[in-house]
N, C-alpha and C positions, 0 to 999 in steps of 0.2 A: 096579221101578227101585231096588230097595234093595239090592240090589250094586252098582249102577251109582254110588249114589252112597258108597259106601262107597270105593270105590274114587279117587273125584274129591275123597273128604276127606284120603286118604294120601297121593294126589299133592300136594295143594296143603300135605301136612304136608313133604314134601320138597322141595317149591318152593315156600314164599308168595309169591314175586312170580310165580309162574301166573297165568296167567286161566284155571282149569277151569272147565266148565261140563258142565251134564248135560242133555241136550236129548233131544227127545221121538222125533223121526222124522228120518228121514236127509236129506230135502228141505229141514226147518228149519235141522239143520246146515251143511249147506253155505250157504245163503243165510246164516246167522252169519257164517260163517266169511268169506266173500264181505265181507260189510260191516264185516266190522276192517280190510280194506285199503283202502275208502275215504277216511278219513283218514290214509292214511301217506304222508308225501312222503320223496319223494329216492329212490325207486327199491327203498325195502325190502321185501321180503318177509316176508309173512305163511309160517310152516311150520304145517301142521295135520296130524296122525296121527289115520288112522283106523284101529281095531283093533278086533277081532270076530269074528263068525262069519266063514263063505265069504256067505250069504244078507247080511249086512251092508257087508261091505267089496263085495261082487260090484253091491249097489243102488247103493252110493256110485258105483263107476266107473260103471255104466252113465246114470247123471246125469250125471256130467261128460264120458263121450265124447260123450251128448247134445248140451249144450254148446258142448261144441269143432267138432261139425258143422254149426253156424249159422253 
């Protein structure tokens, strides 16, 4: 994870009011990401970019077309 977080310190050097985070597995990410928008009212939206391999981004969507078929 020592790129990973190498990377989450030069974004948040060119955004300090980010919220980066460096998270372990792509299941916990999304359940993160999931739970910043339970506290937002009025209709805002949470944006969250995933960026990766094909194996990375390819896990991500197959979790949320999951999702979306319940």
């Amino acid at each position: 994870m020592t790129a990973q977080r190498a990377f989450a310190e030069r974004w948040s050097s060119l955004d300090p009011t980010a919220d980066v985070r460096v998270i372990h597995s792509i299941e916990e990410a999304i359940d993160t990401a999931r739970a910043l928008t339970k506290g937002i009212e009025g209709g805002q939206k949470v944006h969250t970019l995933i960026t990766g391999s094909l194996h990375l981004v390819g896990g991500a969507l197959g979790i949320l077309e999951k999702a979306d078929a319940l």
